[in-house]
C-alpha positions as CSV (number, residue, x, y, z in Angstrom):
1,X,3.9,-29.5,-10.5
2,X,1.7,-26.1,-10.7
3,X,2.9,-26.0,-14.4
4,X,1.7,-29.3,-14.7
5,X,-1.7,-28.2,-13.1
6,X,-1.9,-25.2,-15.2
7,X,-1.4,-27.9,-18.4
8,X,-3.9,-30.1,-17.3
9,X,-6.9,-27.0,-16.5
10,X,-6.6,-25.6,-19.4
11,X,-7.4,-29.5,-21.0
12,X,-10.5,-29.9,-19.0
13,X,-11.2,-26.0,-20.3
14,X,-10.1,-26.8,-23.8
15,X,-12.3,-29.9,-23.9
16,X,-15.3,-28.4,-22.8
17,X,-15.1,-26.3,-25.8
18,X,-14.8,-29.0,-28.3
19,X,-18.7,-30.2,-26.6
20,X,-19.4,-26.8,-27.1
21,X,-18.0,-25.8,-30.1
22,X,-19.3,-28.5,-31.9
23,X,-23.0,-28.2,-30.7
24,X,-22.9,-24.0,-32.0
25,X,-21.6,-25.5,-35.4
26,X,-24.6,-27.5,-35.8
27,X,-27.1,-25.3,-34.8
28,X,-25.8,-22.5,-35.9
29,X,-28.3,-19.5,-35.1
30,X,-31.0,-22.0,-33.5
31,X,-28.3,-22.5,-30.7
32,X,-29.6,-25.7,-30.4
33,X,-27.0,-28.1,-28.6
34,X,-26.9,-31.8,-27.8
35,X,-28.4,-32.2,-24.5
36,X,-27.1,-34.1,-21.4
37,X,-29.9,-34.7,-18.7
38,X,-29.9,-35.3,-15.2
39,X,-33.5,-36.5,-13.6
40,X,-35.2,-36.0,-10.4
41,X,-38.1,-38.0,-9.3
42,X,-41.1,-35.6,-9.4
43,X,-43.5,-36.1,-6.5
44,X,-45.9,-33.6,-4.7
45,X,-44.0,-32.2,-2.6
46,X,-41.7,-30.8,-5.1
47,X,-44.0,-29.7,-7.1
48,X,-45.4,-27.3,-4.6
49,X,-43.6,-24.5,-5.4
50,X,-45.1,-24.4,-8.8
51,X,-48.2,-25.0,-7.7
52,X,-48.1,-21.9,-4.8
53,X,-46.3,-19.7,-7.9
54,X,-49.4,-20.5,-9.7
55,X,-51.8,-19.8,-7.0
56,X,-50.1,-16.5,-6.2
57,X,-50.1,-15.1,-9.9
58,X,-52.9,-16.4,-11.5
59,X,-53.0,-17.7,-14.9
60,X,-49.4,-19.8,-15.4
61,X,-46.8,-18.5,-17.5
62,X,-45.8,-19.8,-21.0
63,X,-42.1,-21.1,-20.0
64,X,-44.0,-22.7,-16.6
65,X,-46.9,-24.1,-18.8
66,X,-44.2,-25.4,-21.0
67,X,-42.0,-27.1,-17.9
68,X,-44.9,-29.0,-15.9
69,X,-46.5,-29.9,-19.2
70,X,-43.2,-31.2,-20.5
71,X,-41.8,-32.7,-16.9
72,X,-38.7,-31.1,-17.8
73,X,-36.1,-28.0,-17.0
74,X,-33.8,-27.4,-20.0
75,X,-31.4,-25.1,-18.7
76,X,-28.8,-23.4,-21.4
77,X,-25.2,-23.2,-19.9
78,X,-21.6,-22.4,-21.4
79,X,-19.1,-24.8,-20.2
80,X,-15.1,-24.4,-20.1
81,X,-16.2,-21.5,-17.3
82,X,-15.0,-23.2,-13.5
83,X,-15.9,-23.7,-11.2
84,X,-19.5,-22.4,-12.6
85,X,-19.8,-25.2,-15.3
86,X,-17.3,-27.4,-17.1
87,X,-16.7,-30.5,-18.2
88,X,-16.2,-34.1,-16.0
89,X,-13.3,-35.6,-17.6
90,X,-13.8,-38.2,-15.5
91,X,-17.0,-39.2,-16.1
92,X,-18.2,-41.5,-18.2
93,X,-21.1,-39.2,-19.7
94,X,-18.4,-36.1,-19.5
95,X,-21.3,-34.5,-18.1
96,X,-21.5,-30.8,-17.2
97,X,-20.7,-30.1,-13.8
98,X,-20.0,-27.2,-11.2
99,X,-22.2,-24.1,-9.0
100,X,-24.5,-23.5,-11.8
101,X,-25.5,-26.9,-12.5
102,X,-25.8,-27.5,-8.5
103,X,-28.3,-24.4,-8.7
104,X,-30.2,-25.6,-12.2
105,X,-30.7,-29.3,-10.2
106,X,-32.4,-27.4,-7.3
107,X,-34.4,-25.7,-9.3
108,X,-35.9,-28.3,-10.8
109,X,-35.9,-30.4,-7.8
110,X,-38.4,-27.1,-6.6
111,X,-40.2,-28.0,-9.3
112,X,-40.8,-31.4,-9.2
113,X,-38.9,-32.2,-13.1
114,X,-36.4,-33.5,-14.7
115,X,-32.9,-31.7,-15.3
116,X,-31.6,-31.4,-19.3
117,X,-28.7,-29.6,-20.2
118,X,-27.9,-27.7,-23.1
119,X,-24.0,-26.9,-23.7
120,X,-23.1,-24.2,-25.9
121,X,-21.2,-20.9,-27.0
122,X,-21.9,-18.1,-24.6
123,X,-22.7,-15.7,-27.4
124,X,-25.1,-18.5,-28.6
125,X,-26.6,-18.8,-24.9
126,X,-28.0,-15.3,-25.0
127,X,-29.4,-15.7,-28.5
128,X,-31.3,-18.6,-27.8
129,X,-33.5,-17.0,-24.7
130,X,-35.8,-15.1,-27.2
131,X,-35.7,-17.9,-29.3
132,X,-37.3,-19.9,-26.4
133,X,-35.0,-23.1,-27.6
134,X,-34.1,-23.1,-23.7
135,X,-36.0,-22.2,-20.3
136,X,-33.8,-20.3,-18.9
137,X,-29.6,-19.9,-19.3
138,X,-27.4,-20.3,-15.9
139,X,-23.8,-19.9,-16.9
140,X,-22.4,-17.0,-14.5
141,X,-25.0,-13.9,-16.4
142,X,-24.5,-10.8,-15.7
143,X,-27.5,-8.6,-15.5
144,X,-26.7,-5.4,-17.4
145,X,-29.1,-3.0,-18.4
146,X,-28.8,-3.9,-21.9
147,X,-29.9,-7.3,-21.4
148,X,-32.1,-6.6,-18.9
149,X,-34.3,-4.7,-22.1
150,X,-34.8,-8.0,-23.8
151,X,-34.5,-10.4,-21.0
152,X,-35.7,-11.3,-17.5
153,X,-33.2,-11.5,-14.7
154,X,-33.8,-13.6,-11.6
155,X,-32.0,-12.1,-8.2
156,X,-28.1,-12.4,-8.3
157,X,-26.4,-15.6,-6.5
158,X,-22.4,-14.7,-7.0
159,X,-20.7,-12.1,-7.0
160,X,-16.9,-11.5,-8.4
161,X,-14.7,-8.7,-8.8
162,X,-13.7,-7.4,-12.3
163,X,-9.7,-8.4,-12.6
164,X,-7.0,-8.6,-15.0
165,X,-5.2,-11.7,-15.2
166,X,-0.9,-10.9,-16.1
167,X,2.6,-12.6,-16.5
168,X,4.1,-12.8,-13.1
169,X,7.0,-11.1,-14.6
170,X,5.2,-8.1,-15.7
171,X,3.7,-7.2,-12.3
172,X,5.7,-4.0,-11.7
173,X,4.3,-2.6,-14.9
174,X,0.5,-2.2,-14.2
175,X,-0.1,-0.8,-10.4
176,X,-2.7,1.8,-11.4
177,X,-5.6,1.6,-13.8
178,X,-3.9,4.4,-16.2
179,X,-1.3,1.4,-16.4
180,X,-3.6,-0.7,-18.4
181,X,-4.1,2.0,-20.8
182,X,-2.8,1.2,-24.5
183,X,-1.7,-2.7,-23.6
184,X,-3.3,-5.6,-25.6
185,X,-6.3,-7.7,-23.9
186,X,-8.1,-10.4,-23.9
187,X,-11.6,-11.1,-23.1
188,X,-14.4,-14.1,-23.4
189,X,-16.8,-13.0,-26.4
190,X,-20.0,-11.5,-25.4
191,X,-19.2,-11.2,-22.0
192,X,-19.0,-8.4,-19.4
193,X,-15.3,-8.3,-19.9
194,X,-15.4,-7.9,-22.8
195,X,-17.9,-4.4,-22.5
196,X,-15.7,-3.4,-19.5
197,X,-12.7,-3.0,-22.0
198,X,-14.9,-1.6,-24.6
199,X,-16.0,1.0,-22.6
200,X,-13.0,2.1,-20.1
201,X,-10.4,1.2,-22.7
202,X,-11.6,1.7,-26.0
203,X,-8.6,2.8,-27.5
204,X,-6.6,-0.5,-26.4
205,X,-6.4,-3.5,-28.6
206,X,-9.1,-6.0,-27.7
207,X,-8.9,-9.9,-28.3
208,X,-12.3,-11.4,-28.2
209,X,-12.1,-15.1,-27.9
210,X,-15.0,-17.7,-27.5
211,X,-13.6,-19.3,-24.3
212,X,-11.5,-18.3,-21.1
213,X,-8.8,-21.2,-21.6
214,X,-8.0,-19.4,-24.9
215,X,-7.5,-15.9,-23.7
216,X,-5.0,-17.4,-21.0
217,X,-3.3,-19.2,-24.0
218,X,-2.5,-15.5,-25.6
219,X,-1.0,-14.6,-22.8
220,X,1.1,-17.3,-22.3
221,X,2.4,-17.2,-25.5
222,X,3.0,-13.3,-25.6
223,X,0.4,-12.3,-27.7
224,X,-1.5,-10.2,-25.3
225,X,-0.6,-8.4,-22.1
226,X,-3.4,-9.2,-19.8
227,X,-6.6,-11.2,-19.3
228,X,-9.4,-9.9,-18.4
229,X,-11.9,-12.0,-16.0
230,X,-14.0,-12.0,-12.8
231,X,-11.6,-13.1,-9.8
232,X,-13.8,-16.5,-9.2
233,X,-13.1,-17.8,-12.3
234,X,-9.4,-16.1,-12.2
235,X,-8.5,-17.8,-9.2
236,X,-8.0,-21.2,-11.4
237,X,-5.1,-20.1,-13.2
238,X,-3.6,-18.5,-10.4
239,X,-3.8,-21.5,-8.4
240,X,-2.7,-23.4,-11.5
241,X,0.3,-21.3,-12.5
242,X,2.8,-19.6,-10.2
243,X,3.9,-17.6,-13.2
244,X,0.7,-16.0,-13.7
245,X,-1.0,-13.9,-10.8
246,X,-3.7,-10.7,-10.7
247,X,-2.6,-7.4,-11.3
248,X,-2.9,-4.8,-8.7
249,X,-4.7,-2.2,-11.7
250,X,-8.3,-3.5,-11.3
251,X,-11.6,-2.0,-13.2
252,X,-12.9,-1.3,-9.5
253,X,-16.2,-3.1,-10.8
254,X,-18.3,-5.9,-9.2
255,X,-19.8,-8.8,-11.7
256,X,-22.9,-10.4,-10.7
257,X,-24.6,-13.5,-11.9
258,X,-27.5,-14.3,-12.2
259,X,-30.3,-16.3,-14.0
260,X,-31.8,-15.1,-17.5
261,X,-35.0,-16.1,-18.9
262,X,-37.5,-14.5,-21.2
263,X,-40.3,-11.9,-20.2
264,X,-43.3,-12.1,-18.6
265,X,-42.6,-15.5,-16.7
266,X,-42.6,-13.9,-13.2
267,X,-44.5,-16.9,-11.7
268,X,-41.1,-18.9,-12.5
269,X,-39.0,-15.9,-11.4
270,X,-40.9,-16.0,-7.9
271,X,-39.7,-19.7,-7.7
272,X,-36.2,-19.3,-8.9
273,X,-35.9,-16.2,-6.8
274,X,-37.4,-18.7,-3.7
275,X,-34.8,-21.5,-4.6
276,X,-31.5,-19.0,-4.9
277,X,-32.1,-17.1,-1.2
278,X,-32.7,-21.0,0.1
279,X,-29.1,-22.1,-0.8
280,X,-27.8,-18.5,-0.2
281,X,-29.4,-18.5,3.4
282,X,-27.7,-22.4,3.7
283,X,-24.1,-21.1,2.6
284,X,-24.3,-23.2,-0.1
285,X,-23.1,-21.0,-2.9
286,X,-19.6,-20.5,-1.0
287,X,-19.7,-24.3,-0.1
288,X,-20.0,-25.2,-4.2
289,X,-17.5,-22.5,-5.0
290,X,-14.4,-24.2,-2.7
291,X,-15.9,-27.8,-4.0
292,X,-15.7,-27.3,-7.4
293,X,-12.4,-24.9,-7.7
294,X,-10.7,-28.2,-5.8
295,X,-12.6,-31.0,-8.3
296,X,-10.7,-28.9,-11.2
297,X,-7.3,-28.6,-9.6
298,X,-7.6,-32.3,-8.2
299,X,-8.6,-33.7,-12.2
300,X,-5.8,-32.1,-13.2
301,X,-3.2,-34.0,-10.9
């Protein structure tokens, strides 16, 4: 049964790559992906928190201007990344779904607007913040000090442990971090993982891939020793696959995420900021955490 669980996770993963994949091919630097939208009745209470921002700063920012003048949030995400965003398969729209949608619909509920959804590459996801294509990305972002040169950052919401995902089989073999040290790995492309590896390992073999479901497919099939990941998302295949499990050599790191947009939009920062301690204060972020990780395992019975 978890094998068939495994099979059926990775095909909500793998499909969320095909909506993204093919949005990045058409776009191709613009990052420009076909939307979904969700909407939200704007009425004045809801739009308060703009207004107050606006009050409290003074002249309104360019990506706030943009939103109320529109009536619409687009927010950038990277499916094929649960439970943080992937694909319904059982909706009719296959719409987007999972923590970082629930936070991107309370956001724009704060602001009174309706919710569109732009699904794309996460390498293309960072690109197009400077490019202003979307108002802000929410897909799990880590705020490093590289990015945070060229981008805004809004508080963090979640935060994982840095892991490596192995073959059951092959647990004996990496204890210790010096364990690690000269094996094959696998990472999502552009992400912290990714630079983890790059920078503790740099003389192992990396294997950048574009989506998560792919790195776990190298490993299943031999061709690379580990995966690395943050343990939220992790805990999928885990659950999925008794044959797969963390390894006890970890990169003693913590990931955060958080929300990215581009500079000098602090009036929208100061709502965002408002909306995340709301829902962090209400437990919600550990309630969407257990709902989604259980839609995923339940889709794929």
């Amino acid at each position: 049964m978890k094998r068939r669980i495994l099979a059926m996770v990775m095909t909500i993963a793998m499909g969320t790559m095909m909506f993204a994949g093919c949005g990045a091919e058409e776009t191709s630097d613009s990052a420009d992906a076909t939307p979904k939208t969700e909407t939200a009745e704007a009425t004045e209470s809801e739009t308060a928190g703009a207004d107050e921002a606006t009050e409290s700063t003074g002249e309104m920012g360019p990506i706030l201007s943009k939103i109320k003048e529109s009536g619409k949030l687009v927010v950038g995400t990277a499916s094929g990344y649960p439970p943080y965003e992937f694909v319904d398969i059982t909706s009719a729209d296959q719409a987007v779904i999972g923590v970082d949608m629930e936070l991107a619909q309370a956001i724009a509920d704060e602001l009174g607007v309706e919710l569109e959804i732009q699904d794309m590459t996460f390498s293309s996801l960072l690109a197009s913040i400077p490019a202003g294509t979307i108002d802000m990305a929410i897909a799990g972002v880590s705020p490093t000090d590289e990015r945070k040169e060229t981008m805004d950052f809004s508080d963090s919401y979640l935060f994982a442990d840095q892991v490596v995902i192995i073959n059951k089989a092959d647990a004996d073999k990496y204890k210790t971090f010096d364990d690690l040290k000269g094996i094959t790995l696998a990472a999502e492309k552009s992400t912290t993982q990714e630079a983890l590896v790059q920078e503790l390992l740099p003389d192992n073999k990396l294997v950048s891939l574009e989506h998560v479901p792919e790195c776990i497919l190298e490993l299943k099939n031999g061709k690379v020793d580990g995966v690395v990941v943050e343990s939220i998302v992790g805990e999928q295949y885990i659950l999925a696959d008794d044959t797969l499990q963390f390894a006890d050599a970890n990169f003693d790191r913590q990931k955060e995420s958080a929300i990215v947009m581009d500079k000098g939009n602090e009036d929208l920062l100061e709502i965002v900021n408002k909306v995340i301690k709301e829902n962090q204060d209400a437990g919600n972020f550990d309630t969407w955490v257990t709902k989604y990780s259980e839609i995923v395992v339940n889709n794929a019975q």
